[in-house]
C-alpha positions, 0 to 999 in steps of 0.5 A: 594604488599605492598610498605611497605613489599617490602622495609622491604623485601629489606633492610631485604637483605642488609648487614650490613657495616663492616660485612662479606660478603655472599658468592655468584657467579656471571657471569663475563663479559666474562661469566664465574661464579666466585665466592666470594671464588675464592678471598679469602685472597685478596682484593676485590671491587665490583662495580655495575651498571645497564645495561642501563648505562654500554653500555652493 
């Protein structure tokens, strides 16, 4: 594919700072789903990193 399109594609994802969050579930570390709404009216931060510099 072309190098243009995926970057188009990608930064089409992204979102917008400021703007509300989509909501999405992930697997925690100990493997249960949690989920954006389990959160709401709290605060939130998120941080990622890639398995390959988290040791896991």
């Amino acid at each position: 594919m072309n190098p243009l399109v995926i970057a188009m594609v990608a930064a089409a994802a992204m979102p917008t700072a400021g703007t509300k969050a989509p909501a999405f579930s992930l697997e925690s570390t100990n493997g249960s789903k949690v989920g954006l709404d389990d959160y709401k009216g709290k605060t939130l931060v998120l941080a990622f990193f890639p398995k390959s510099f988290s040791g896991g």
